[in-house]
N, C-alpha and C positions, 0 to 999 in steps of 0.2 A: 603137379609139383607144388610144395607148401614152400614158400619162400619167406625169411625171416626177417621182419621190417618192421625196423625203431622212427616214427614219428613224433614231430616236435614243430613246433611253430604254428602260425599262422598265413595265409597267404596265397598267392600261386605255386600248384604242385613242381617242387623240384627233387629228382631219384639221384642220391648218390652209387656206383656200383667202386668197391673195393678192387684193389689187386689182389693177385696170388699168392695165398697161405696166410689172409687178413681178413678180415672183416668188417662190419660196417663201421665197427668200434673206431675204428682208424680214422674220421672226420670226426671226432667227437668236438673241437675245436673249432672247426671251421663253420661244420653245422649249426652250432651253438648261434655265432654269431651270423649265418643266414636264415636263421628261423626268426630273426626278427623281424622281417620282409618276406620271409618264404616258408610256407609249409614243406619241411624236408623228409623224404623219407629214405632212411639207410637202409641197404638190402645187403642180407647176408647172401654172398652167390651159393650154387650147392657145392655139397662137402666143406666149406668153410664156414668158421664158427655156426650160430643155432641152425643151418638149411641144411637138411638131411643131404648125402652127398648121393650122385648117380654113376653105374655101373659106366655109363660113357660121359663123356660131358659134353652135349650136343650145342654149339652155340647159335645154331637154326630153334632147338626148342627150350632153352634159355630165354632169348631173345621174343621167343610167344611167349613165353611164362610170365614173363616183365609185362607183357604188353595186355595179358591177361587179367594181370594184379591192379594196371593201372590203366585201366577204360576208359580215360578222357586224356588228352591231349597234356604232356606235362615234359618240362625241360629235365634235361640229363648231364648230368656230372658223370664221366666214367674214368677210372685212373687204369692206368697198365691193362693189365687184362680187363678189369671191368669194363675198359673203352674200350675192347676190342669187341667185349659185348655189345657193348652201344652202338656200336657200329652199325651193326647185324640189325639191331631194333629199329633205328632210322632208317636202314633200306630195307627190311620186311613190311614195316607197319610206318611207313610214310608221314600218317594224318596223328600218329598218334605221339611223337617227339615235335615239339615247338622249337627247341633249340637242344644243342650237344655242342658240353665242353669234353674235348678229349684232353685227361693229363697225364704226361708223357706216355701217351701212350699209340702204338703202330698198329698197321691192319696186316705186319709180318715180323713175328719176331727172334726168325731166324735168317740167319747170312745166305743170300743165295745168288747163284750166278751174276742177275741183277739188281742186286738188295744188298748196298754194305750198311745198309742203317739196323743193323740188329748186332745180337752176340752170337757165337757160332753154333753149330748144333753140337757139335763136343763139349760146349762148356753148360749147356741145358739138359744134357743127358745126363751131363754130372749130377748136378743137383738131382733130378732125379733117382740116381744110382744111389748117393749118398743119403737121401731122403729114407731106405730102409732101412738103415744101418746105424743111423744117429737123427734121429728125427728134429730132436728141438735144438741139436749145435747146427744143423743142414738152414733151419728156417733162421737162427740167428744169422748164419756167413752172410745168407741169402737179406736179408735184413740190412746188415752191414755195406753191402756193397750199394743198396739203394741210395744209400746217403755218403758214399765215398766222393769225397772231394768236397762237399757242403759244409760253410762254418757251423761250428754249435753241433757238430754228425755227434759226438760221442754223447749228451746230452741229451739229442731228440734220438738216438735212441736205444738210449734207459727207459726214457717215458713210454715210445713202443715197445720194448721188450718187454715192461711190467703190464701191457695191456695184451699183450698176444694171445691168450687162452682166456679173458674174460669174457666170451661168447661160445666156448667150449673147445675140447681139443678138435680141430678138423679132421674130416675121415677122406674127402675125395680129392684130396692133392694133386696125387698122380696121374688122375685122370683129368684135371683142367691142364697141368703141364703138358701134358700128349697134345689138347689140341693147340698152345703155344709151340709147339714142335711142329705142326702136322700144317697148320692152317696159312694160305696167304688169303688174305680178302680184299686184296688191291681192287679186285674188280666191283667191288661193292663201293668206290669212293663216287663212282657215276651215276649210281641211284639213290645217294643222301642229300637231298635239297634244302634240309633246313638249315638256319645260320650255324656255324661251328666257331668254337671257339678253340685254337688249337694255342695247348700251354705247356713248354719244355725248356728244363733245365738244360743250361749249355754245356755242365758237366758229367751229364747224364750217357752212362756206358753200358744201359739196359735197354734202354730207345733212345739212341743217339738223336740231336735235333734235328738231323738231315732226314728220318722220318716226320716231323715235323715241318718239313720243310716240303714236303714230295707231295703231303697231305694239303699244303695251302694253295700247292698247284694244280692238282687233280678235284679237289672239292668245290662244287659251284658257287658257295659261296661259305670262307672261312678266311679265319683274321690270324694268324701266329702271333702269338705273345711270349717273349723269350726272358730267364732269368739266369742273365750272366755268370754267376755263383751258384747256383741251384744242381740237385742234383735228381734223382730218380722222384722225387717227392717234395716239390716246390710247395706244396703247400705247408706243408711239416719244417720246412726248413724254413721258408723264409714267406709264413704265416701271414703275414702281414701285406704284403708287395702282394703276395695273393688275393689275399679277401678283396685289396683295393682293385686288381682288375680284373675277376670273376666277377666282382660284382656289376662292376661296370658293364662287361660284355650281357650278365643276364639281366639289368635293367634297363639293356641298350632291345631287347627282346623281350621281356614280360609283356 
């Protein structure tokens, strides 16, 4: 699996993983200003932007592909879906994640008997349904909602909707959606040992905080960091309040 990754900086390796229907291009900010302390590398997951997409989206062999790419021991940023990869990656290969910030992001992100911390599966199938029919108004609603409720939403994003396709149009969508449909990895919170840093928007109606919440009590050892006004994308939105404590949490572990 060829996976597409933008390096910058100097320092102790830290991997950002994007959410769904984005790219690494989405930390170009944040990154920026951790590659002054940190060697960052943004990975394109497959089928979005430069990484060819795959016929399934396995987050079992994702999760070796990363761990493939990156052979020595190195801290992890994962948002939304990319945390769910991150996930996977700390409890397969143990020795080989130092630390994992999850933002906002769940190991279920669909509503189930006992899981209200998600959206429901009718509202995930949508997008998908819609996802054939109007490709880039489906990735804008979908876009929109992450930052629903966040000051400055119409603003931050302009900026991402002018960067959505400068890594190329994505081809495997639908199939990371499915395993957002398909997958709980609740049982994977008892095999992730390293420090977590768990970071979610209060306003957030994609990973509500109460997954955030479930995560600081099941993980052996993690910190929740909450942003009162924040929404799907606390970084993007309230940039700042973030870098000061991501940075914190990863220099409380370098």
């Amino acid at each position: 699996m060829n996976l597409y990754i933008e390096t910058s900086g100097r320092g102790p390796d830290l991997v950002m993983l994007h959410g769904w229907g984005l790219h690494g291009g989405i930390f170009s900010n944040v990154a920026a200003a951790l590659s002054r302390h940190w060697c960052v590398h943004r990975v394109d997951l497959p089928g979005h932007g430069a990484t060819p997409c795959l016929a399934r989206f396995d987050a079992d062999a994702v999760a070796d592909a990363l761990a493939a790419a990156f052979p020595i021991p190195v801290h992890v940023i994962g948002w939304s879906l990319g945390g769910l990869i991150a996930q996977y990656w700390a409890a397969r290969h143990p020795h080989a994640v130092s630390s994992l910030a999850l933002v906002a992001s769940s190991p279920c992100f669909v509503e189930r008997e006992d899981w209200p911390h998600a959206q429901s599966r009718t509202a995930i199938e949508a997008v998908g349904a819609s996802l054939e029919r109007e490709f880039e108004a489906t990735l804008e609603r979908f876009l929109a909602l992450q930052m629903l409720g966040a000051p400055g939403a119409r603003d931050t994003l302009k900026a991402v909707r002018e960067d959505l396709f400068s890594h190329g149009r994505p081809q495997g969508l639908l199939a990371a959606l499915h395993l957002l449909l398909s997958t709980d990895a609740r049982a994977l919170a008892a095999r992730i040992r390293c420090p977590v840093g768990l970071f979610f928007g209060e306003r957030d109606v994609i990973t509500p905080i109460g997954a955030g919440r479930w995560l600081a009590e099941h993980l052996a050892d993690a910190t929740l960091y909450s942003f009162p006004r924040a929404s799907h994308a606390p970084f993007l939105s309230h940039e700042k309040e973030f870098l000061q404590e991501i940075g914190n949490f990863l220099d409380s572990h370098a």
